[in-house]
C-alpha positions as CSV (number, residue, x, y, z in Angstrom):
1,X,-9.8,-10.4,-9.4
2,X,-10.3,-14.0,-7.3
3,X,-11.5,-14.7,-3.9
4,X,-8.9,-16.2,-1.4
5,X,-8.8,-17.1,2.1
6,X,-6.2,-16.2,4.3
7,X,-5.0,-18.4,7.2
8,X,-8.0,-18.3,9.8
9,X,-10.5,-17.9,7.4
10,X,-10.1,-14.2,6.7
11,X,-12.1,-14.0,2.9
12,X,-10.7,-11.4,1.1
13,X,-9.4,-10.8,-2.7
14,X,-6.5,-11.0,-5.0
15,X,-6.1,-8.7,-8.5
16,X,-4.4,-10.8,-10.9
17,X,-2.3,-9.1,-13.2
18,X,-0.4,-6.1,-13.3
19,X,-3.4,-4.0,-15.7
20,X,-5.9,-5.4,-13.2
21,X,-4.5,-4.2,-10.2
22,X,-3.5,-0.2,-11.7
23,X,-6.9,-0.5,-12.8
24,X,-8.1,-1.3,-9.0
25,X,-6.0,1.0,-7.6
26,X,-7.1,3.6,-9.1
27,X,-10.6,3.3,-8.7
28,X,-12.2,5.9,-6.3
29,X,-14.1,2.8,-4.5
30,X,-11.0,1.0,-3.9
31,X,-10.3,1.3,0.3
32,X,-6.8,1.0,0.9
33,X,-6.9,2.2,4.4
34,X,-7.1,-0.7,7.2
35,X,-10.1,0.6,9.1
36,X,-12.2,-0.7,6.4
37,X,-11.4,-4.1,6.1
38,X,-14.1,-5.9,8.5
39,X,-11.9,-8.4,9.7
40,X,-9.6,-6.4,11.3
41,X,-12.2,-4.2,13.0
42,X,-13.9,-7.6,14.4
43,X,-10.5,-7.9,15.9
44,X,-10.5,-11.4,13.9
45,X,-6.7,-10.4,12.7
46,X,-4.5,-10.5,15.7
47,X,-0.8,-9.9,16.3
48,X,1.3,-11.5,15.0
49,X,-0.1,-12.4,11.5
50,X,2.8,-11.8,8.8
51,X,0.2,-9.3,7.0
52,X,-1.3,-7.3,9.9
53,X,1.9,-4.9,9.7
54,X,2.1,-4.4,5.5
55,X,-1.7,-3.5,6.2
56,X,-1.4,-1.2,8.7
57,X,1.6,0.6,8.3
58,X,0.8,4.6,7.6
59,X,1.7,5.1,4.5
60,X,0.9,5.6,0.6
61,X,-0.3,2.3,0.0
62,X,-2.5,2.1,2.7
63,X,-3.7,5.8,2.4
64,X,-7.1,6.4,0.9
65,X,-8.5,9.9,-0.7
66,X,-6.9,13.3,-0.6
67,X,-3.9,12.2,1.4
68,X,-3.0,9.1,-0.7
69,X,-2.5,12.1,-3.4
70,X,-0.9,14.1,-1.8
71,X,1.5,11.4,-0.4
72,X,1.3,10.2,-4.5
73,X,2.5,13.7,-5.4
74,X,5.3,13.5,-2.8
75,X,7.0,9.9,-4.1
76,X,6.5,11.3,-7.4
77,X,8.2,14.7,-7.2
78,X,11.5,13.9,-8.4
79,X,14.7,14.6,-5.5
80,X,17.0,17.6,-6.5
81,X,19.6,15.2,-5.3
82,X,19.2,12.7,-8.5
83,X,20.1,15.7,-10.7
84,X,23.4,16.0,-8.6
85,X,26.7,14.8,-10.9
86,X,27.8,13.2,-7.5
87,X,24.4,11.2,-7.0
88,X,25.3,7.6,-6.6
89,X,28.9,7.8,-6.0
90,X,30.2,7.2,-2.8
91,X,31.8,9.8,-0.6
92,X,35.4,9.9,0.2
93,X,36.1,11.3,3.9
């Protein structure tokens, strides 16, 4: 991991590495939910910045705890439709 500064002087961190950043990820400490990041609660991020939206965005990645598993367990679960013969060809109407 390395320090950066975003535009506006937001300090935050980058994981170098593809190892490095499954290894983050799954760390119980890691906070993936927006409410922690200080920055943003200081109201120092404000719309319009590129990354506010990727950050805040309900969602898997941005899910801490219990419900990024279960939301884990959802994208993982494979879809009945990609055992389907017809899965991936286009439909004739």
């Amino acid at each position: 991991m390395a320090p950066v500064e975003l535009p506006g002087g937001i300090e935050g961190m980058t994981v170098l590495g593809h190892e490095a950043l499954k290894e983050f990820l799954q760390h119980p400490g890691a906070a993936k939910d927006a409410r922690h990041f200080t920055a943003l609660r200081e109201g120092r991020i404000g719309a319009g910045r590129p990354l506010l939206t990727f950050a805040t965005v309900p969602g898997m990645t941005t899910a801490d705890g219990a419900d990024h598993r279960r939301l884990r367990s959802l994208a993982a679960t494979p879809s009945p439709l990609a055992a389907s013969p017809d899965c991936g060809r286009a439909s004739r109407s």
